[in-house]
C-alpha positions as CSV (number, residue, x, y, z in Angstrom):
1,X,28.8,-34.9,27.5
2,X,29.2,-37.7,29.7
3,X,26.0,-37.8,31.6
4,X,24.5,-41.3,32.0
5,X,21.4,-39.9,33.5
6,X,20.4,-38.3,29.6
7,X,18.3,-35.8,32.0
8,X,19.4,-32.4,32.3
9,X,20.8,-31.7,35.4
10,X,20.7,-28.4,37.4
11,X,23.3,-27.0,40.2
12,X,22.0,-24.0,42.5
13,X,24.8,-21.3,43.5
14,X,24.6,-17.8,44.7
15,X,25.2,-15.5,41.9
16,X,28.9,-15.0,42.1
17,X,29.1,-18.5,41.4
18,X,29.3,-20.1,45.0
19,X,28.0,-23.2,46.4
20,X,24.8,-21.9,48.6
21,X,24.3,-25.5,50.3
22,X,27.9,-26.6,51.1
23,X,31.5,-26.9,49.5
24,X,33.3,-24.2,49.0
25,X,35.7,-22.1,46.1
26,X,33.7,-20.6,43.4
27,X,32.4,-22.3,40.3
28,X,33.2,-20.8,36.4
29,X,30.3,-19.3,35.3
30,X,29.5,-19.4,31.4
31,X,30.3,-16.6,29.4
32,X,27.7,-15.6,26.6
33,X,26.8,-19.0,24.8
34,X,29.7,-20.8,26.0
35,X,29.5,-23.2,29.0
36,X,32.0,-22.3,32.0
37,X,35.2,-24.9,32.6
38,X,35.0,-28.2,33.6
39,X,35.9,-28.0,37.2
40,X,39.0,-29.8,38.7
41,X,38.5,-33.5,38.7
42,X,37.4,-35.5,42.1
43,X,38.2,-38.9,42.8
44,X,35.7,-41.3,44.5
45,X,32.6,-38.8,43.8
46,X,30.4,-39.7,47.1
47,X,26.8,-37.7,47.8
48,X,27.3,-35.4,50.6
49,X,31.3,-36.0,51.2
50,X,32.8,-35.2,47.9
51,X,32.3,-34.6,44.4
52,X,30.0,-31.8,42.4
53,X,26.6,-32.3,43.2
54,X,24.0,-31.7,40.6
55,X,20.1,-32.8,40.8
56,X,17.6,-33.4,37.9
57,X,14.2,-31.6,37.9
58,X,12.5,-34.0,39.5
59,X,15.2,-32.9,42.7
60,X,15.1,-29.8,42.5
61,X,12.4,-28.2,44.2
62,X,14.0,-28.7,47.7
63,X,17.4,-27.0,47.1
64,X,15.5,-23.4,45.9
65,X,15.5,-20.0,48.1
66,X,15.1,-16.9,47.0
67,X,18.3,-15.5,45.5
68,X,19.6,-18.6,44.0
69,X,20.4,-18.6,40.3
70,X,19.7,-21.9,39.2
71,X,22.0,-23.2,36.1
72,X,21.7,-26.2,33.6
73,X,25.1,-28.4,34.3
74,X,26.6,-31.3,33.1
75,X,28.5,-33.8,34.7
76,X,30.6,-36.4,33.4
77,X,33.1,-39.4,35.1
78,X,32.2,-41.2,37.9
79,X,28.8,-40.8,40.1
80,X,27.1,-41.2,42.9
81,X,23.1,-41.3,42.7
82,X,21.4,-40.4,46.2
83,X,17.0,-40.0,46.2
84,X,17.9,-36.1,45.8
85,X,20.9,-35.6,44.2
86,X,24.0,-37.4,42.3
87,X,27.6,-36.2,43.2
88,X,30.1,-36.0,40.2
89,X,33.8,-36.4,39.7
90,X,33.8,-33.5,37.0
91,X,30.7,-30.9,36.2
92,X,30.6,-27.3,34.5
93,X,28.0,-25.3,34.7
94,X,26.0,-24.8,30.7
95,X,23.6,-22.3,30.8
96,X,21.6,-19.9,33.1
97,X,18.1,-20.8,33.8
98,X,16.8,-17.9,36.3
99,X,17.1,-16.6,39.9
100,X,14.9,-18.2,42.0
101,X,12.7,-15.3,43.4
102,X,10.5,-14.7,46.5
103,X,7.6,-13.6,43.7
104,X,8.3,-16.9,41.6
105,X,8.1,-19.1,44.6
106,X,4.7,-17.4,45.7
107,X,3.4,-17.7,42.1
108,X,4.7,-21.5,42.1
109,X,3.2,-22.2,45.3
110,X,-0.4,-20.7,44.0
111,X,-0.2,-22.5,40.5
112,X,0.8,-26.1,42.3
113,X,-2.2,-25.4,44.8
114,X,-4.3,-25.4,41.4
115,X,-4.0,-29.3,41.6
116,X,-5.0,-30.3,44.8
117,X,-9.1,-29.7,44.5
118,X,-8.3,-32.1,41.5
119,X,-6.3,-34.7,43.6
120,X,-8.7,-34.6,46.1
121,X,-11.9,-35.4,44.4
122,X,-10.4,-38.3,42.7
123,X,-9.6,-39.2,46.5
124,X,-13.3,-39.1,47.3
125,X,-14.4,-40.5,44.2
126,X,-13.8,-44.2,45.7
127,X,-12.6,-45.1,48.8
128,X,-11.7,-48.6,48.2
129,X,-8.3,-48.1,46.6
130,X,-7.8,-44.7,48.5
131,X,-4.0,-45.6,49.6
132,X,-3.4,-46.7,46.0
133,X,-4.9,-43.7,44.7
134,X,-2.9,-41.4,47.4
135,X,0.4,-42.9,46.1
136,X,-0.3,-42.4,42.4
137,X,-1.7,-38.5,43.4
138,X,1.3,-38.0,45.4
139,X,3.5,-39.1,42.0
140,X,1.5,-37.2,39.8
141,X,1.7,-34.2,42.1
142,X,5.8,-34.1,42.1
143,X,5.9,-35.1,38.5
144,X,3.6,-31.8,37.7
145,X,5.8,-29.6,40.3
146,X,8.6,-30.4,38.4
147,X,7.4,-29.6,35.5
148,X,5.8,-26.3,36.6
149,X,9.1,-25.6,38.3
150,X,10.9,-25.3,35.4
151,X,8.2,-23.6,33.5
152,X,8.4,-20.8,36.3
153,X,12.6,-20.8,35.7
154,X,12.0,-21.0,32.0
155,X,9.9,-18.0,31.9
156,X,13.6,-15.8,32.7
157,X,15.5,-16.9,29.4
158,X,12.5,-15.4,27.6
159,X,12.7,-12.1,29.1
160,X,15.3,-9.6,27.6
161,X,18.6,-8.6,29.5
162,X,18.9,-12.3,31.2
């Protein structure tokens, strides 16, 4: 594995294995525990022009709808890194995680609401560092999302038949 990042990386696709924002052609989908092909090399990867786009968990949260399977990928060759994604000259897909559900993302949405009485009365607690303290909640609140995201994907490899 090539990735530089040493983060996993995710891709998003419809479940036959199509890109659901952009591209087109289908991507091989593992088979039992073997990853799927490495899919045809691109030249000059570039974020939103060309290349196989893959984001970390931090970026993931904004390409979810319901019906999306998300997958663990890897990508290896040259990159591009954008705020929300990296393109990649080569990727395959590794592993199922879930299908992104209208139930998970309700059950997401109510466990990330959780935090904010939290982040708000350590808002209130002192106003003189309130935009320092907003920045550092806003940070904390991604960094948790992310990591309740994948808890809520997580949860489908445990269940049998997935």
């Amino acid at each position: 594995m090539s990735n530089k990042h040493k983060a996993k990386l995710y891709k998003v696709l419809w479940r036959n294995g199509e890109p659901a924002h952009g591209g087109s052609g289908k991507w091989h989908l593992p088979k039992g525990k073997r990853p799927g092909k490495w899919m045809p090399q691109i030249e000059d990867p570039t974020c939103c022009r060309r290349g196989y786009h893959l984001a970390a968990a931090g970026q993931l949260l904004q390409w979810l709808s319901p019906g999306l399977v998300v997958w663990e990928a890897e990508g290896r060759g040259a990159h591009h890194d954008k705020y929300d994604k990296s393109a990649w000259a080569e990727a395959r897909l590794v592993r199922k995680v879930g299908v992104w559900t209208e139930q998970k993302a309700r059950l997401f949405d109510a466990d990330c609401a959780e935090m904010v009485p939290r982040i708000d009365a350590s808002l209130r607690a002192g106003t003189w560092a309130a935009g320092v303290a907003w920045d550092a909640a806003w940070v904390a609140v991604r960094v948790a999302q992310s990591r309740r995201l994948l808890y809520w994907l997580k949860r489908d490899l445990c269940r049998p038949g997935r």
